[in-house]
mmCIF file of the N, C-alpha and C atoms, coordinates in Angstrom:
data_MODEL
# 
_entry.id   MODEL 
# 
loop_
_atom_site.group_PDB 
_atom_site.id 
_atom_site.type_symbol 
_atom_site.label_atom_id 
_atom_site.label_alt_id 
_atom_site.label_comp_id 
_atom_site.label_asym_id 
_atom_site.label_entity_id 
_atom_site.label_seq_id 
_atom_site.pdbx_PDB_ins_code 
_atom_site.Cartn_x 
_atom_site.Cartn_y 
_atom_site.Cartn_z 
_atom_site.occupancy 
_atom_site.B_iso_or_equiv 
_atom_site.pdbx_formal_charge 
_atom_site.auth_seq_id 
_atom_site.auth_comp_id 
_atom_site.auth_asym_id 
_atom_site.auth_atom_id 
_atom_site.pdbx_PDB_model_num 
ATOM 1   N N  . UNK A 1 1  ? 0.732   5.632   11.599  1.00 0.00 ? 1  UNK A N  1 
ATOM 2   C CA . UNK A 1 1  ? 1.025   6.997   11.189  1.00 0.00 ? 1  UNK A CA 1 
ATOM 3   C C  . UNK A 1 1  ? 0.247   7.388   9.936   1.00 0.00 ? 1  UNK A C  1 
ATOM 4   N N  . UNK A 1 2  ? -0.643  6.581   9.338   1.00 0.00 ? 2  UNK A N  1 
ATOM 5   C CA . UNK A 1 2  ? -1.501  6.988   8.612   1.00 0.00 ? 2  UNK A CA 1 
ATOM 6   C C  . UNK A 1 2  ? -0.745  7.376   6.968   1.00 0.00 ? 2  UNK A C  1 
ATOM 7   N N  . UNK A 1 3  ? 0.811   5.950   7.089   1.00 0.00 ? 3  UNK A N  1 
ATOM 8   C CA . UNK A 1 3  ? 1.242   6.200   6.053   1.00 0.00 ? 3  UNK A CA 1 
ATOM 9   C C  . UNK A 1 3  ? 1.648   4.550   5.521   1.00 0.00 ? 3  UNK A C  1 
ATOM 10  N N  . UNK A 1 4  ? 2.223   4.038   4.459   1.00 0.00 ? 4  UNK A N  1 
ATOM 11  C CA . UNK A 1 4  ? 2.635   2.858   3.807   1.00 0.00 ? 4  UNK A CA 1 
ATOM 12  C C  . UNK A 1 4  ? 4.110   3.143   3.510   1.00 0.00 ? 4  UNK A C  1 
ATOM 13  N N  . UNK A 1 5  ? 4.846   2.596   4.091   1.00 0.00 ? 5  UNK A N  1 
ATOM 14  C CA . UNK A 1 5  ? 6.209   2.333   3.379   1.00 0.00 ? 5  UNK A CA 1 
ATOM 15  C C  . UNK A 1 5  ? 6.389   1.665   1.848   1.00 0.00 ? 5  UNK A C  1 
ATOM 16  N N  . UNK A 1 6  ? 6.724   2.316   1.033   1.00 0.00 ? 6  UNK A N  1 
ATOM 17  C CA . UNK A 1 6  ? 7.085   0.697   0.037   1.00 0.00 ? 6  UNK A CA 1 
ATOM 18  C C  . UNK A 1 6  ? 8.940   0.943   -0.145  1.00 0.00 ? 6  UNK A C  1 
ATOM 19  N N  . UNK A 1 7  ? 9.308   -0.393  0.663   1.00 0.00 ? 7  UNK A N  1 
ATOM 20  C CA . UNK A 1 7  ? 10.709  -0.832  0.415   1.00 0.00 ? 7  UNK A CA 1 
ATOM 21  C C  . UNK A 1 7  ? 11.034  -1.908  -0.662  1.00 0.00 ? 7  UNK A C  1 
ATOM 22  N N  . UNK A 1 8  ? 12.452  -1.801  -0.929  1.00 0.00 ? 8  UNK A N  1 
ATOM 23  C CA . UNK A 1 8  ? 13.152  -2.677  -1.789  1.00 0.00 ? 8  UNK A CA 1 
ATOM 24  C C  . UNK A 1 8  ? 13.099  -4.050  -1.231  1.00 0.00 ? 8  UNK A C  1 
ATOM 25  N N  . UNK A 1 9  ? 13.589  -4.543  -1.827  1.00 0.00 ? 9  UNK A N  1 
ATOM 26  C CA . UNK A 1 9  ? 14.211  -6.265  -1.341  1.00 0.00 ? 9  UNK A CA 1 
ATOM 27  C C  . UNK A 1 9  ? 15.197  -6.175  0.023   1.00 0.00 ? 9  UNK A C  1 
ATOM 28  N N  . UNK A 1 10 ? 16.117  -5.349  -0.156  1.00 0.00 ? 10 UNK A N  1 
ATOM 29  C CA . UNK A 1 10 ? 16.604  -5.293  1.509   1.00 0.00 ? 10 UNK A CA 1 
ATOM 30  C C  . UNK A 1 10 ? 15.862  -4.454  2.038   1.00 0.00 ? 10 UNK A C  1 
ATOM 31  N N  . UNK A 1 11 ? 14.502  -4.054  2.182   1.00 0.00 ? 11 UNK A N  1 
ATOM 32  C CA . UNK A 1 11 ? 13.936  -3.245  3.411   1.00 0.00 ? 11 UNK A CA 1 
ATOM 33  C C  . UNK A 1 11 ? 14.395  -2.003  3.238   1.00 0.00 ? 11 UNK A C  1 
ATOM 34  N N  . UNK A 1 12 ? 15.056  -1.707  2.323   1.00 0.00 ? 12 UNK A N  1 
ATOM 35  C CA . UNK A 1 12 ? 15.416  0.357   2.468   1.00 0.00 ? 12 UNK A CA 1 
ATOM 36  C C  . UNK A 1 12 ? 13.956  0.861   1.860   1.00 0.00 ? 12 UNK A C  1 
ATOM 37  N N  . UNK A 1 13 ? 13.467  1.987   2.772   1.00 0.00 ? 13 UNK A N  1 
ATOM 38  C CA . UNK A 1 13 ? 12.739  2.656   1.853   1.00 0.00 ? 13 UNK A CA 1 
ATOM 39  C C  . UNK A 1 13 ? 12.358  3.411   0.723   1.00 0.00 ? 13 UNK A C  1 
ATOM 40  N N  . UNK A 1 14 ? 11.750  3.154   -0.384  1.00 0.00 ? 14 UNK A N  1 
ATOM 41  C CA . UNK A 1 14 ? 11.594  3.606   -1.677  1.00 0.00 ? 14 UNK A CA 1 
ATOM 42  C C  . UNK A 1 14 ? 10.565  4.884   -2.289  1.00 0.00 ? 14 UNK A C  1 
ATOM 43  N N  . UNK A 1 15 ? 9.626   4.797   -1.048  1.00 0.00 ? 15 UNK A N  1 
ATOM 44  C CA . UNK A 1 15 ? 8.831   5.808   -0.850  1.00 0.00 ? 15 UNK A CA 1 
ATOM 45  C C  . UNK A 1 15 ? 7.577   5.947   -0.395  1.00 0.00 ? 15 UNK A C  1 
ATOM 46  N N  . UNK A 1 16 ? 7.081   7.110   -0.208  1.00 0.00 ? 16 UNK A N  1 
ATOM 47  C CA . UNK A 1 16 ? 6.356   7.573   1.447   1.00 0.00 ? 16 UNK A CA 1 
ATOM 48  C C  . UNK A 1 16 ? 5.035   8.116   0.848   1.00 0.00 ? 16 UNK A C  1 
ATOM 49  N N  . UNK A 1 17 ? 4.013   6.708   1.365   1.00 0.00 ? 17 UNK A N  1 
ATOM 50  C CA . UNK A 1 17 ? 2.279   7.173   0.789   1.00 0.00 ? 17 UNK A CA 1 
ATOM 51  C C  . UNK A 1 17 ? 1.929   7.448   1.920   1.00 0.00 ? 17 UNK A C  1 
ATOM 52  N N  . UNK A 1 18 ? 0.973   8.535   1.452   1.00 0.00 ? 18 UNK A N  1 
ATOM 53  C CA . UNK A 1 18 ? 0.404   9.280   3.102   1.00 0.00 ? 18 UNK A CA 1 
ATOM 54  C C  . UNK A 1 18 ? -1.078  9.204   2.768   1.00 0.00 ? 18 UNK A C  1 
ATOM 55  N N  . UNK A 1 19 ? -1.724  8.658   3.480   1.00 0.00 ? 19 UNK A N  1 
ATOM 56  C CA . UNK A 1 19 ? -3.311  8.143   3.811   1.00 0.00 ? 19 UNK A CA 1 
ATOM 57  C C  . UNK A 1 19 ? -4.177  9.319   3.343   1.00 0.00 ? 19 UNK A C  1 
ATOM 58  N N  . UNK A 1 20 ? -5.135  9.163   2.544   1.00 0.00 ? 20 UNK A N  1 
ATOM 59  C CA . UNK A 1 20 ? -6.097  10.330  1.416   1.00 0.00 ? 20 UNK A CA 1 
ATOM 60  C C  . UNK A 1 20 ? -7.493  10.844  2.628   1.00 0.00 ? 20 UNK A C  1 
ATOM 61  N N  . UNK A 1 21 ? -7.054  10.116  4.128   1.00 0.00 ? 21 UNK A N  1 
ATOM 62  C CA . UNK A 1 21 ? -7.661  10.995  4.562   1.00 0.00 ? 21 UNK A CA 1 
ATOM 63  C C  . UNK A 1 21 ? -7.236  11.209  5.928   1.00 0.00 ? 21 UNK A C  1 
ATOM 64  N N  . UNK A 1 22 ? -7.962  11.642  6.931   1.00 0.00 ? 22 UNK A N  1 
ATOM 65  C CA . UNK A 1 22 ? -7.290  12.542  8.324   1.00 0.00 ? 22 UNK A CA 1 
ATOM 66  C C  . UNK A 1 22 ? -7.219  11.312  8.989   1.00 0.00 ? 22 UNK A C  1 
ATOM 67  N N  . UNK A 1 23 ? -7.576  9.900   9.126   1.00 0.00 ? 23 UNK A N  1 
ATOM 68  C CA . UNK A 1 23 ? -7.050  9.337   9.902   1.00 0.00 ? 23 UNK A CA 1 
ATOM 69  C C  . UNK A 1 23 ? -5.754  8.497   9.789   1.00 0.00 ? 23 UNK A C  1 
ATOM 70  N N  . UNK A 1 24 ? -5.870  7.737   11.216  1.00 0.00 ? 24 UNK A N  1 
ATOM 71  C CA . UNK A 1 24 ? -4.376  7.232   11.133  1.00 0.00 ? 24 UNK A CA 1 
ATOM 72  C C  . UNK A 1 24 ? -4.149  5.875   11.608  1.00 0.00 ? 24 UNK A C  1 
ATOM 73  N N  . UNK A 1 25 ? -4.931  5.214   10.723  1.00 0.00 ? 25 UNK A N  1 
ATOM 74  C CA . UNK A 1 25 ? -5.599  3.766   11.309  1.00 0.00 ? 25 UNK A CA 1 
ATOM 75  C C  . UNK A 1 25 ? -5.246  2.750   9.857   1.00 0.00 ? 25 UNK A C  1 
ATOM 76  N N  . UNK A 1 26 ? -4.038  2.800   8.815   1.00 0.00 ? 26 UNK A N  1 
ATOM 77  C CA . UNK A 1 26 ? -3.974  2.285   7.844   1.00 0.00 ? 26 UNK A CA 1 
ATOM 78  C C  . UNK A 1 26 ? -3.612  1.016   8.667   1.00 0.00 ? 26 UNK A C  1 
ATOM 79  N N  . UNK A 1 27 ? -4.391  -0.264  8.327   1.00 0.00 ? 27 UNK A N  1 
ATOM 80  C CA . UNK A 1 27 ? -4.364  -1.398  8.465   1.00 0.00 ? 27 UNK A CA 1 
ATOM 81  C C  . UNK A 1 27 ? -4.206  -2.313  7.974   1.00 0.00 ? 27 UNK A C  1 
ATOM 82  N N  . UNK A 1 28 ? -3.561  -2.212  6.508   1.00 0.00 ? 28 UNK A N  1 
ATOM 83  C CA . UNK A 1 28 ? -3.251  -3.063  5.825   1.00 0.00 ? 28 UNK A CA 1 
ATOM 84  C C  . UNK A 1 28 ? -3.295  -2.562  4.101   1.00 0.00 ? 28 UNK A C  1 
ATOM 85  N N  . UNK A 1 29 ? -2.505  -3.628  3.178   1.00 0.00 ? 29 UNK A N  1 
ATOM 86  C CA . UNK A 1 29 ? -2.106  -2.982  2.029   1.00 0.00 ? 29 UNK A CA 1 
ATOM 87  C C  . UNK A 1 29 ? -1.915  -3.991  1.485   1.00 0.00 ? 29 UNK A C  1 
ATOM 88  N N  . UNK A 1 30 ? -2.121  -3.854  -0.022  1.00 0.00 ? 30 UNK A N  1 
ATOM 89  C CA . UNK A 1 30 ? -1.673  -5.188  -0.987  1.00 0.00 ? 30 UNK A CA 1 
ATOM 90  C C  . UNK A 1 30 ? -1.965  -4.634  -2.024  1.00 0.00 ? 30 UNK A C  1 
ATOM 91  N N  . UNK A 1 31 ? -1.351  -5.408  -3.719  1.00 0.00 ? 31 UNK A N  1 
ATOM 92  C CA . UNK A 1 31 ? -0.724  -4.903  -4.510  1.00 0.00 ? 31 UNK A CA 1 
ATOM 93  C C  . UNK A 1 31 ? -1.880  -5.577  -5.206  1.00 0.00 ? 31 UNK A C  1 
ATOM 94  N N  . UNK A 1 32 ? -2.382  -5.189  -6.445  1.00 0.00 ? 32 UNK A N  1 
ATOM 95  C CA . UNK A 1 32 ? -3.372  -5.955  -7.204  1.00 0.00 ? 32 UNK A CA 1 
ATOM 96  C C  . UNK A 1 32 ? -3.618  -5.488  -8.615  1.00 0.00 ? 32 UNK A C  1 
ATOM 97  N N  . UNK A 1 33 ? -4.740  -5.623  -9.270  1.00 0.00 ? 33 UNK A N  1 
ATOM 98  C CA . UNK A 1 33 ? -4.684  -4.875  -10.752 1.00 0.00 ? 33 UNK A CA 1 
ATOM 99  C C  . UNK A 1 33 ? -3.862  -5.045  -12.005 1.00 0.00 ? 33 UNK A C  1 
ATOM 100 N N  . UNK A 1 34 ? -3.944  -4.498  -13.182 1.00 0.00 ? 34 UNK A N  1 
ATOM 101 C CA . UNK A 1 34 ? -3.096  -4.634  -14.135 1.00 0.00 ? 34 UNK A CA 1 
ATOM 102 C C  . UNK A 1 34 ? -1.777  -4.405  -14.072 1.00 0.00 ? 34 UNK A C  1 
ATOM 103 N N  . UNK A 1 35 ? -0.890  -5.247  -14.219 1.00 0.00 ? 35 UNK A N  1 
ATOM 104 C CA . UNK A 1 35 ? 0.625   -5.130  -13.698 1.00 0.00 ? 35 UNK A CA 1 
ATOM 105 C C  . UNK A 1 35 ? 1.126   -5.052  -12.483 1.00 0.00 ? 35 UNK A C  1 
ATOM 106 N N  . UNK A 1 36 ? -0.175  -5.744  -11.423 1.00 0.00 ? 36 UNK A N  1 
ATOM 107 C CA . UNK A 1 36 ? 0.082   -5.522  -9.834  1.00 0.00 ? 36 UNK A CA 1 
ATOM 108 C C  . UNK A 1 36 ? 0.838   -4.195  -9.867  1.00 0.00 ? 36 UNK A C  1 
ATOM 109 N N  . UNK A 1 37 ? 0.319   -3.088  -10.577 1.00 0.00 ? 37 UNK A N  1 
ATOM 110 C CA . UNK A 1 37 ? 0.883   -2.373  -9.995  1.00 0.00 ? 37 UNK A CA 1 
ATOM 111 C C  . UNK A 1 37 ? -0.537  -0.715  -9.195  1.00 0.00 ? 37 UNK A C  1 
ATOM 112 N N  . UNK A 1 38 ? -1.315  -1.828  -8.917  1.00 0.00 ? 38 UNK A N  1 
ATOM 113 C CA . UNK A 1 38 ? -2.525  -0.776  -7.840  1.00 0.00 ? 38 UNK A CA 1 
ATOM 114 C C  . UNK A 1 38 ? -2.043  -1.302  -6.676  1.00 0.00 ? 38 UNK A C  1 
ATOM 115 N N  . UNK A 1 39 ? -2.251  -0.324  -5.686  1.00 0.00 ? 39 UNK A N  1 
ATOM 116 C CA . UNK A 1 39 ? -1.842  -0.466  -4.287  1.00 0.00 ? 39 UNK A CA 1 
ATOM 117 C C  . UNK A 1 39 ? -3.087  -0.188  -3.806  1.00 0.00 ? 39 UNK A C  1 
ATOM 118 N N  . UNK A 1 40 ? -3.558  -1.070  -2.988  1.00 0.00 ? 40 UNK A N  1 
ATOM 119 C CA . UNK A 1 40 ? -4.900  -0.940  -1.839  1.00 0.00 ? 40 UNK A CA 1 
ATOM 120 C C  . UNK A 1 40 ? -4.565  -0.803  -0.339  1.00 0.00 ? 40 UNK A C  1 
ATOM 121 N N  . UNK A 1 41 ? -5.247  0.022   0.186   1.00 0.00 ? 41 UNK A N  1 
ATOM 122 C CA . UNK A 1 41 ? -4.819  0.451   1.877   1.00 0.00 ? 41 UNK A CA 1 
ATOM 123 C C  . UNK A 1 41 ? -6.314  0.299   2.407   1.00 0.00 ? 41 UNK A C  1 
ATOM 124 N N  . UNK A 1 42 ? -6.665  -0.280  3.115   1.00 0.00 ? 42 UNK A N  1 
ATOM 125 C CA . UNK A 1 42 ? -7.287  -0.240  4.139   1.00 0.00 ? 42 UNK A CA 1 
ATOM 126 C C  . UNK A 1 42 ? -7.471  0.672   5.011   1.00 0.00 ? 42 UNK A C  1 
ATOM 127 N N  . UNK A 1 43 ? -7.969  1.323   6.263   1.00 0.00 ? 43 UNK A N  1 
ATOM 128 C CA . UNK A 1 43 ? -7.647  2.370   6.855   1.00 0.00 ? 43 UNK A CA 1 
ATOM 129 C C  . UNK A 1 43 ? -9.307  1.510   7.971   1.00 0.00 ? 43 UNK A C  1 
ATOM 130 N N  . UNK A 1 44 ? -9.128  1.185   9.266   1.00 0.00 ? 44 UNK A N  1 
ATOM 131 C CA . UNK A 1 44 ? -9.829  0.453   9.743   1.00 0.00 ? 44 UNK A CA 1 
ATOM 132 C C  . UNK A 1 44 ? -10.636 2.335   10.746  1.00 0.00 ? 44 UNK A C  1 
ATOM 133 N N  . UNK A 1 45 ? -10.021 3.296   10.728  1.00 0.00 ? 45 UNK A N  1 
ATOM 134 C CA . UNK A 1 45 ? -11.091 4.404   11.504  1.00 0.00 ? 45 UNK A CA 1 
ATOM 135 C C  . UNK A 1 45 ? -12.089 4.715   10.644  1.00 0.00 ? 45 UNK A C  1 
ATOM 136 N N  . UNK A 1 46 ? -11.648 4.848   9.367   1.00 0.00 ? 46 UNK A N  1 
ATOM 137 C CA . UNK A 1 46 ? -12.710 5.671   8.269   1.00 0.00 ? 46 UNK A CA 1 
ATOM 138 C C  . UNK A 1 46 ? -13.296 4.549   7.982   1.00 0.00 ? 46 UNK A C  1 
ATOM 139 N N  . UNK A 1 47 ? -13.135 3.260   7.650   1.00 0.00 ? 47 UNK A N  1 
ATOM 140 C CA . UNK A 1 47 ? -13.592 2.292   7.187   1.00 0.00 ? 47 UNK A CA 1 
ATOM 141 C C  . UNK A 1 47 ? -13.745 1.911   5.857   1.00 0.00 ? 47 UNK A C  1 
ATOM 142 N N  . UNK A 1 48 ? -12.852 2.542   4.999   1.00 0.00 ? 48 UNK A N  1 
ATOM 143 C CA . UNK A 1 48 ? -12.886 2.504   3.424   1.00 0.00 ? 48 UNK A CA 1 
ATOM 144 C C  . UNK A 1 48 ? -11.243 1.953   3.339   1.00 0.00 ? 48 UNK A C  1 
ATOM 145 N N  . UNK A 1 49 ? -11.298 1.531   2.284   1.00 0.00 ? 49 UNK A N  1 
ATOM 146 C CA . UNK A 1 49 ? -10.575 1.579   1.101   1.00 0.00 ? 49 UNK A CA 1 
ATOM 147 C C  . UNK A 1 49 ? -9.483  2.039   0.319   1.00 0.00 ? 49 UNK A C  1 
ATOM 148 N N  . UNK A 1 50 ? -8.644  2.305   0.318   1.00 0.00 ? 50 UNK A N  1 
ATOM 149 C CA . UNK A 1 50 ? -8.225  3.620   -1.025  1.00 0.00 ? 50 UNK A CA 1 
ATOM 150 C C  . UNK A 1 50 ? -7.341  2.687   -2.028  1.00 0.00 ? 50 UNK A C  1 
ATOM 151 N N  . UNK A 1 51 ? -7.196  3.332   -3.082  1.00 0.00 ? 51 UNK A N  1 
ATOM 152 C CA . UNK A 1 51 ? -6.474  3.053   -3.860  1.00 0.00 ? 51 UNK A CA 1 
ATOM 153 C C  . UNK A 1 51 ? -5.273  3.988   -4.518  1.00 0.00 ? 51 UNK A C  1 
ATOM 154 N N  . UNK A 1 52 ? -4.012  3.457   -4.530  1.00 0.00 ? 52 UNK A N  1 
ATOM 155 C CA . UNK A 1 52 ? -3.027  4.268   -5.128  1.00 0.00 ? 52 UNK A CA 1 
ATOM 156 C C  . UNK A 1 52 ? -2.438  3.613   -6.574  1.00 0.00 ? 52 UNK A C  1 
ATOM 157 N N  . UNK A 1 53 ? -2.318  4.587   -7.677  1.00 0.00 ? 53 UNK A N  1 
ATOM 158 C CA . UNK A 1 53 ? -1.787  3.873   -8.416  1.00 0.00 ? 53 UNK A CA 1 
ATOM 159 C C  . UNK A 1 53 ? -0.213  4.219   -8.808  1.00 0.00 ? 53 UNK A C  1 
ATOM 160 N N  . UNK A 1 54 ? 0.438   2.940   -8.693  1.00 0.00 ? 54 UNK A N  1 
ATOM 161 C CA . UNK A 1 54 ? 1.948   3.171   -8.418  1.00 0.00 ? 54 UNK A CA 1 
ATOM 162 C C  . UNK A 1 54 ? 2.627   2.952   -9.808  1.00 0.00 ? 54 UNK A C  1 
ATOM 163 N N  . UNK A 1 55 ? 4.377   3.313   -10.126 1.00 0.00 ? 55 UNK A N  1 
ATOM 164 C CA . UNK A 1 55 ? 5.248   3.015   -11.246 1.00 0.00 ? 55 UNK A CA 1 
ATOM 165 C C  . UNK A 1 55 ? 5.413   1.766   -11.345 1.00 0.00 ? 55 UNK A C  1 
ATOM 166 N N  . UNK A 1 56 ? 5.997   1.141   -9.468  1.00 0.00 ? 56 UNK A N  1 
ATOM 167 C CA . UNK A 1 56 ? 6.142   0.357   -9.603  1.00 0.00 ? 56 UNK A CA 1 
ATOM 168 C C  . UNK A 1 56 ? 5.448   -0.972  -9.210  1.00 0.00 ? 56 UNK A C  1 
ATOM 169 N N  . UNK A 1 57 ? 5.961   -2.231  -9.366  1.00 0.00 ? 57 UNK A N  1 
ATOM 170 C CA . UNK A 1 57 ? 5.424   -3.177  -9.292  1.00 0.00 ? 57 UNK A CA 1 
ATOM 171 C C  . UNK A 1 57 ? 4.916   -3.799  -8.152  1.00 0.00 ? 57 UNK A C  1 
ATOM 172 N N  . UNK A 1 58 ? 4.363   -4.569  -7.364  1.00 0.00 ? 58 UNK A N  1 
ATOM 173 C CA . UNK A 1 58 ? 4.615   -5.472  -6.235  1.00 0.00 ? 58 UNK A CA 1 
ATOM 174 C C  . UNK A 1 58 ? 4.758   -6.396  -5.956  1.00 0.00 ? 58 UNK A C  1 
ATOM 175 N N  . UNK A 1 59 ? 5.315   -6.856  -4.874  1.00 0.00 ? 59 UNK A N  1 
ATOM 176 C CA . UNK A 1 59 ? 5.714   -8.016  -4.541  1.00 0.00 ? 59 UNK A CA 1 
ATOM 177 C C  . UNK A 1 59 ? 4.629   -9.281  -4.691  1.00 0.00 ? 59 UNK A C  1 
ATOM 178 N N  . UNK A 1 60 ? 4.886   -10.321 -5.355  1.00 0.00 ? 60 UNK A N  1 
ATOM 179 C CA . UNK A 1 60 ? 3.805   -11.501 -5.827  1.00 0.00 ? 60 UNK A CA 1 
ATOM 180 C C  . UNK A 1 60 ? 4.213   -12.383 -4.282  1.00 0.00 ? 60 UNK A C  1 
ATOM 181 N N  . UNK A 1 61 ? 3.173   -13.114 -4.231  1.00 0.00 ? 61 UNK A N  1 
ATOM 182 C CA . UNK A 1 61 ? 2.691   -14.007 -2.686  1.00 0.00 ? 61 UNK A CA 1 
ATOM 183 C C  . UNK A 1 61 ? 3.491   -15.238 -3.639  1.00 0.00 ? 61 UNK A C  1 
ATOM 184 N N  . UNK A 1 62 ? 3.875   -15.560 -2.342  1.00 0.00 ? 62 UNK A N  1 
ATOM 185 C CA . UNK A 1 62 ? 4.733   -17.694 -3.033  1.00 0.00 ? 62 UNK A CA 1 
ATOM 186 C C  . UNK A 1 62 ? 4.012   -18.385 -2.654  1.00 0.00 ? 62 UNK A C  1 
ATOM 187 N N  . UNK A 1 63 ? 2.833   -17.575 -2.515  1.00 0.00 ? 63 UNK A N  1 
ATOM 188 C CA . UNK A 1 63 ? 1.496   -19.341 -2.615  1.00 0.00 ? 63 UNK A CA 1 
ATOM 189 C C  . UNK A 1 63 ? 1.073   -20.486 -3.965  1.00 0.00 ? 63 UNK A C  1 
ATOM 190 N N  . UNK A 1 64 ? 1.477   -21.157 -2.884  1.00 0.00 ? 64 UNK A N  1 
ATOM 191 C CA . UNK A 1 64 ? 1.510   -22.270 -4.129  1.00 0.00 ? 64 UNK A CA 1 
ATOM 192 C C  . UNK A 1 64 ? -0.624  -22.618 -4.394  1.00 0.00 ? 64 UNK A C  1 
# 
């Protein structure tokens, strides 16, 4: 749908990013930057990138 959910710890939704351009091919997302708090989206029709910058934080990977 050419959008990113970001939910809480139980899965409720927290709020609704909508893709910076006309397609609807977001393929992926992850949290990175100062204070993990940049959000990166993928979008596999346009073939770019985007970046959102969020309040809040994101979720850290338990890779050891």
């Amino acid at each position: 749908m050419g959008s990113i959910y970001v939910v809480d710890a139980s899965g409720i939704p927290q709020a609704w990013i909508v893709s910076g351009t006309d397609a609807i091919n977001s393929t992926n997302c992850c949290f990175d930057g100062p204070g993990n708090k940049s959000l990166y989206i993928t979008d596999s029709m346009e073939g770019n990138v985007q970046k959102v910058e969020r309040h809040c934080v994101g979720a850290k990977s338990e890779r050891s």
